[in-house]
C-alpha positions in Angstrom: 0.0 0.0 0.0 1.5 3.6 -1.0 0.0 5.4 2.1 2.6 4.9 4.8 0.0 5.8 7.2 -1.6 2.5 6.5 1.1 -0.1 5.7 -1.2 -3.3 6.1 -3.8 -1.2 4.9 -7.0 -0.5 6.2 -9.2 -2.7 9.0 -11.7 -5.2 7.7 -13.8 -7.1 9.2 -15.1 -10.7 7.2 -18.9 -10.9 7.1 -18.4 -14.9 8.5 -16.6 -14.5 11.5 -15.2 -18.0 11.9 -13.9 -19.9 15.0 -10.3 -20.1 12.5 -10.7 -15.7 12.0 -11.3 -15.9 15.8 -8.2 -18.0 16.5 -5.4 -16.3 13.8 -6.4 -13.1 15.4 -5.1 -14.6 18.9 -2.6 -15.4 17.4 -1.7 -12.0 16.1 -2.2 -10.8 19.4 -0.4 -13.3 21.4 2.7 -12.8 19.7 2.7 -9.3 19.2 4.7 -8.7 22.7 7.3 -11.1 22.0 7.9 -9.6 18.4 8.1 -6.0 19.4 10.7 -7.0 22.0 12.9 -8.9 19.8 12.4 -5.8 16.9 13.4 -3.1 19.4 16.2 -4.9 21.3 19.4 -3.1 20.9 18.1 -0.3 19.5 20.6 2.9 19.9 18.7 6.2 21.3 18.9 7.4 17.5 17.2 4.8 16.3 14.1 4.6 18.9 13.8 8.5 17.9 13.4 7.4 14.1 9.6 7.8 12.4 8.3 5.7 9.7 7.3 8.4 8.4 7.9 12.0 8.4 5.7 13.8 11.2 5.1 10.5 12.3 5.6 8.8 15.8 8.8 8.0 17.5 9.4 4.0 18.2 8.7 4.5 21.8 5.6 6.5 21.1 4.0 4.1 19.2 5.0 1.0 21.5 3.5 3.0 24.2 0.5 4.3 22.0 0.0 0.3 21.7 -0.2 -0.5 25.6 -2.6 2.7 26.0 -4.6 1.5 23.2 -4.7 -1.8 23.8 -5.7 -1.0 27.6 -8.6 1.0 26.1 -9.9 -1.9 24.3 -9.6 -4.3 27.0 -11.5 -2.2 29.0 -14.5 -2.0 26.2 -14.2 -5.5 25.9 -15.3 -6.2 29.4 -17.4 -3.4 29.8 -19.8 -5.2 26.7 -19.2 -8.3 28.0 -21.0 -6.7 31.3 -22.6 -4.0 31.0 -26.1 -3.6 28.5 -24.5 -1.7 25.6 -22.3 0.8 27.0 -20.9 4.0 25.7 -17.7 4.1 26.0 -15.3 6.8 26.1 -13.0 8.0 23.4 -9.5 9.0 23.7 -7.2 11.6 21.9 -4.8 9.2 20.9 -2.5 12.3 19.7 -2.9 13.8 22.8 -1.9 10.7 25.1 1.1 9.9 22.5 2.5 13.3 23.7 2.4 13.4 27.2 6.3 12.5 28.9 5.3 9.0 29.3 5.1 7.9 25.9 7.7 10.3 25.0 10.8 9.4 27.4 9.4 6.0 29.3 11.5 3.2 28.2 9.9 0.7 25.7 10.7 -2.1 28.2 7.7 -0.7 30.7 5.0 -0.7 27.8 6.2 -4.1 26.2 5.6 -5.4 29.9 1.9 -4.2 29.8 1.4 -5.4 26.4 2.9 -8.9 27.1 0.6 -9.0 30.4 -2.4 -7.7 28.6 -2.9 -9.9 26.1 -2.7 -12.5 27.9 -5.4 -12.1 29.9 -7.2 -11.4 26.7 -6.2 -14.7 24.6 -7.3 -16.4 27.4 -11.0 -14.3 27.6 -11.3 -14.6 24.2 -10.9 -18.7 24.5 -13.4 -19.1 27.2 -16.0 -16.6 25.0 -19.2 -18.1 24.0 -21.1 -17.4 20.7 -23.5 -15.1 22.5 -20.3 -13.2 24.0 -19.1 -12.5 20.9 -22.0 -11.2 20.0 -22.5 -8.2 22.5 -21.2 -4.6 21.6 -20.3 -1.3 23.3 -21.5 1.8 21.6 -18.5 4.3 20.6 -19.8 8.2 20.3 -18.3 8.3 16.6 -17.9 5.1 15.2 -21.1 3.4 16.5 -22.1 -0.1 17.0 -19.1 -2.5 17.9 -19.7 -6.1 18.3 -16.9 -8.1 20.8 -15.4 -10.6 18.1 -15.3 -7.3 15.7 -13.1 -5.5 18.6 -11.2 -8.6 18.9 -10.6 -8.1 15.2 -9.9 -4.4 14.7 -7.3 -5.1 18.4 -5.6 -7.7 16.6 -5.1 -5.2 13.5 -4.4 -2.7 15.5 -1.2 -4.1 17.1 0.1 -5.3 13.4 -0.7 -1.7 11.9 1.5 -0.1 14.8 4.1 -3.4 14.7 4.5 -2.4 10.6 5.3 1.3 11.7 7.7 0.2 14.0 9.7 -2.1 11.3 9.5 0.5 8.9 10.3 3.1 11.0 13.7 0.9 11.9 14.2 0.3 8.0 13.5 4.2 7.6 16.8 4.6 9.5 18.8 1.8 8.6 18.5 3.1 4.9 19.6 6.5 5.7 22.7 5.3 7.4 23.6 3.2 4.6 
């Protein structure tokens, strides 16, 4: 995709959400943790202050940006799972990503929260049942959003972020070549 915004493209969601969609989204987010650890390890400080883009985030912007977002969706997660359709509450990612704790925290705090994070939510997701899935929260802008379609868009979410994080170290690599 030319839009470096977007470098695994936009979210979709299949109409047949399958117990196999389901599961290679777990996947996704199971592993995330252990590959943004072992992409950022040994990073200099020059390279976690690269962008994939220009105007972009940092490295350690976006990994945080990823535990803060992540967090979010857990927490709508359970709230459909137990509450009748609730609003939930947006948040200016922007805003967040420029506060000093995603901008001079290291990575190594975040990856920690990711890696704990999702796997208390692999193992909600296994023990979901149909009817589960099938509750929603209501989000102010974006509307109607069903559990295993949140489940979906999380597990996106964390590859979008993971591609700006390879690109952003291939961004710098090339320039010191």
């Amino acid at each position: 995709m030319s839009d470096e915004r977007y470098p695994i493209g936009f979210f979709t969601c299949p109409d047949n959400l399958t117990k196999e969609v389901i599961n290679e989204w777990m996947e996704q987010i199971q592993t995330l943790p252990a590959r943004i650890r072992e992409t950022v390890e040994g990073l200099n400080e020059d390279a976690l202050a690269s962008t994939h883009r220009d105007g972009g985030w940092t490295i350690p912007q976006l990994i945080h940006h990823i535990a803060d977002s992540h967090l979010n969706y857990y927490v709508r997660i359970k709230l459909a799972l137990t509450e009748d359709n609730p609003t939930i509450s947006p948040f200016d990612q922007d805003r967040w990503a420029e506060l000093v704790d995603s901008k001079k925290l290291p990575v190594q705090h975040s990856i920690q929260i990711i890696d704990s994070l999702q796997e208390r939510l692999v193992y909600l997701i296994q023990n979901l049942t149909d009817e589960q899935l099938e509750r929603y929260y209501l989000h102010p802008e974006e509307g109607k959003m069903k559990v295993a379609t949140c489940i979906g868009f999380y597990a996106w979410h964390g590859e979008h972020h993971f591609a700006h994080i390879k690109n952003a170290i291939k961004r710098v690599q090339t320039r010191g070549s």
